[in-house]
C-alpha positions as CSV (number, residue, x, y, z in Angstrom):
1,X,191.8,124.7,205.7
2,X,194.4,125.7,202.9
3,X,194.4,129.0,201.5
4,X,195.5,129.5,198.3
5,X,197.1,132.5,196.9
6,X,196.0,135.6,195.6
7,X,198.3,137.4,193.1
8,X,197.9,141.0,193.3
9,X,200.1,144.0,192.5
10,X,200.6,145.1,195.6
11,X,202.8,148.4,194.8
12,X,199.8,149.9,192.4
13,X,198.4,152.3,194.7
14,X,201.9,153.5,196.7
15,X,202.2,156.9,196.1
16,X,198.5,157.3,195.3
17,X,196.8,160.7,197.0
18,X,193.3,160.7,198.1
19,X,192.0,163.8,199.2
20,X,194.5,164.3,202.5
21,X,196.1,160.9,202.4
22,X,198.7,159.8,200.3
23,X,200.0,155.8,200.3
24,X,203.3,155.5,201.7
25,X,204.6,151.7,201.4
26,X,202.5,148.5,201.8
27,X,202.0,147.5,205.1
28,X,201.5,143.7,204.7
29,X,198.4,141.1,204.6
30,X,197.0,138.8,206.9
31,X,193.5,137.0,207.1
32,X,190.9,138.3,208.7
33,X,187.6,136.4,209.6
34,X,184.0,137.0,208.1
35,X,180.8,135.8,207.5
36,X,181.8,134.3,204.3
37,X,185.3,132.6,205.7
38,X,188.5,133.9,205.9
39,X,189.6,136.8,203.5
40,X,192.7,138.1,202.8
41,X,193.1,141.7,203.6
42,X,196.2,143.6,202.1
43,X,197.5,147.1,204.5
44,X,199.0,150.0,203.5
45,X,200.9,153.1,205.5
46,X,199.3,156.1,204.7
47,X,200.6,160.1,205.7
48,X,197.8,162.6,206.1
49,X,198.4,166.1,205.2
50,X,198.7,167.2,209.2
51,X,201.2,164.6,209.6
52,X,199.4,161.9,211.4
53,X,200.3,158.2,209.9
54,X,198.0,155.5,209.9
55,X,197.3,152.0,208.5
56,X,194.8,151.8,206.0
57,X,193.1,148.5,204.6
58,X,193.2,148.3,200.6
59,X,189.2,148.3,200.0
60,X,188.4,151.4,201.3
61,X,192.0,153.1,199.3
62,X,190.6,152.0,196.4
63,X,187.0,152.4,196.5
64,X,188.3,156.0,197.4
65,X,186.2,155.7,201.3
66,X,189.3,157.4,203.4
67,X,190.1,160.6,202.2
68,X,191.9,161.8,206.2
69,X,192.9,160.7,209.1
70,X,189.5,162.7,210.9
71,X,191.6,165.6,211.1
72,X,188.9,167.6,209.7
73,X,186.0,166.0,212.1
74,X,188.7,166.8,215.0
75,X,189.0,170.4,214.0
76,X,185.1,171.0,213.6
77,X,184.1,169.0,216.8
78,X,187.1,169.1,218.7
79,X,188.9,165.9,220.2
80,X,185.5,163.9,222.1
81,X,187.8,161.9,223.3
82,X,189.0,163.7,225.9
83,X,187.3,164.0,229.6
């Protein structure tokens, strides 16, 4: 199947802040499986306020869904994770 491109500004959210977060540099795109067929899914690194770094996908930047990196949830709950 050919997949044809999508032209979108890539840079327009770098150096955005959402609550905690703030977009670092893009991270990159690849496809990514649904339902509906492939989709194209554009990355970004993002910095939280306590330091932590993670990779965010560009739907939930700017539909304004991550606001941390669960820092907050850590620091109310404590780390579940651990046994």
């Amino acid at each position: 199947m050919k997949k044809g491109k999508i032209f979108v500004n890539v840079d327009d959210v770098v150096g955005k802040s959402l609550g905690k977060i703030k977009v670092v540099s893009y991270e990159g795109s690849k496809y990514i499986h649904t339902k509906g067929g492939d989709r194209l899914r554009h990355f970004y690194n993002v910095i939280c306020e306590c330091g932590n770094t993670n990779i965010v996908q560009r739907g939930p930047i700017l539909n304004n869904i991550v606001h941390s990196c669960g820092c907050g949830r850590r620091a109310k709950y404590g780390n579940t994770n651990e046994e």
